[in-house]
N, C-alpha and C positions, 0 to 999 in steps of 0.2 A: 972185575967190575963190568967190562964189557958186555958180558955174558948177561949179567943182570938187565942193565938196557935192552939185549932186544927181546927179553921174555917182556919185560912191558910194553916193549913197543908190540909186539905181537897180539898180546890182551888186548892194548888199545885196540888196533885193528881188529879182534875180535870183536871188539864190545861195540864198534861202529857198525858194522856189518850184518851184529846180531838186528842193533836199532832201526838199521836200514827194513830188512826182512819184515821185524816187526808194523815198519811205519806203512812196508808194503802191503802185510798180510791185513792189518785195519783197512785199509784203504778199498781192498779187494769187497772184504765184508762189507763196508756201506757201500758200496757200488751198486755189487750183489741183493742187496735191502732194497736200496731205490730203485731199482729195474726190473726185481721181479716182483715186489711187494703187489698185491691186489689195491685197483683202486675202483674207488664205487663211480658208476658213471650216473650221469642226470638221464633219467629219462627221457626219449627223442619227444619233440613234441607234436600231440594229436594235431587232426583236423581243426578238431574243439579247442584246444589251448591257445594258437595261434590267431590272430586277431586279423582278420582281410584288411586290407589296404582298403583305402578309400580315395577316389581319384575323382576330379570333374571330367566329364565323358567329353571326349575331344582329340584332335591331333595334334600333340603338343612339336616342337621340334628346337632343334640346338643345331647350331654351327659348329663343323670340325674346319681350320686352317689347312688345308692341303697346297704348300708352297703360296703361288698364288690364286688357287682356285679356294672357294670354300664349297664345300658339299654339308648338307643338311640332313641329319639324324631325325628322321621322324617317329615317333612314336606313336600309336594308338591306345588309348583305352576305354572300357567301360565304366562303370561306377564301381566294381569291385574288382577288374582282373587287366593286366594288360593285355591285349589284340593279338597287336602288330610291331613290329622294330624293323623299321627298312630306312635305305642311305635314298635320297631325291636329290637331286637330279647326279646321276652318277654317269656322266659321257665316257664316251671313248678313250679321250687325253687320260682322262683323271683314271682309267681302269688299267691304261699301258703303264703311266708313270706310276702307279702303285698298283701292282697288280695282287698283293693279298689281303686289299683293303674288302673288297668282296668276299672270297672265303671268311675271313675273322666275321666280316658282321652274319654272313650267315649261322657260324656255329654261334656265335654269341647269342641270336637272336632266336634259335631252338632250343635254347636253355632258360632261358629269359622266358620263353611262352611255358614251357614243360614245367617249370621249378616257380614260375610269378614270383620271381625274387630275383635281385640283382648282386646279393650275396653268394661266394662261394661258385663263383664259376670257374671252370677250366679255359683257360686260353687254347689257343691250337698250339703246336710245336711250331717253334719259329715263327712268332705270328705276337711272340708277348705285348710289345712293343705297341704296335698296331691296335690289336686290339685292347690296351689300354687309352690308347687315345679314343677308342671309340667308346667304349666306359666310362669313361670322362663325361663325352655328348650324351651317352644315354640318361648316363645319371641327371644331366643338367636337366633333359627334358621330361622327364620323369617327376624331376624336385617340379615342375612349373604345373603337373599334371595334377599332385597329390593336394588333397583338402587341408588345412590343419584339422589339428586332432582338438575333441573336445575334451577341457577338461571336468576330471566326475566330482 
């Protein structure tokens, strides 16, 4: 009788191992399906699709908190594009105790003119931080720049 026992235990354990392989090999397939499957993209959008911002022409600016000093995000624009993005009055104090408070607004501020959108930038490396605070101010002073939209 013993002998009987372990031909099923042995099945058993076949038939687990078969399941297992199986539950593998599905697994593998949908994987395989969702990652290489073709997917249609939207097309990027024109010149023409893209609707220009509309701003009142002005120096708008926002406050960043820097410990106790506050420094000012100014902005530039015209009636359809942004200028300018520069930090006023940026002393000495405030450039030693943060000193990549300048780089960050720089690249920030050549993508911002390049791209006239404040979507979809790149931060610098080591610099996240920072330059999300300064995206912050931008934004702020940006929102005080823009028209509301009519509606049609």
């Amino acid at each position: 009788m013993s002998s009987k026992t372990k031909i099923v235990v042995l099945r058993m354990k076949e038939i687990i191992y078969t399941a297992i392989f199986i539950g593998l090999a599905i697994f593998l397939i949908l994987l395989f399906f969702f990652m290489f499957r073709s997917e249609k993209e939207a097309p990027a959008p024109t010149a023409e699709s893209v609707s220009p911002a509309v701003y009142a022409p002005g120096v708008y600016s926002a406050s960043l908190s820097l410990g106790r000093q506050n420094v000012n995000v100014e902005v530039a624009v015209s009636p359809d594009r942004i200028s300018a993005v520069t930090l006023v009055p940026l002393s000495d104090s405030v450039a030693a105790m943060y000193p990549l408070i300048q780089p960050s607004m720089d690249a920030l501020s050549a993508q911002i003119l390049e791209s006239q959108s404040l979507e979809g930038l790149e931060y610098p490396a080591g610099s996240q931080y920072t330059s999300m605070a300064l995206m912050n101010a931008i934004k702020t002073a940006v929102a005080k720049a823009a028209l509301p939209k009519e509606a049609p």
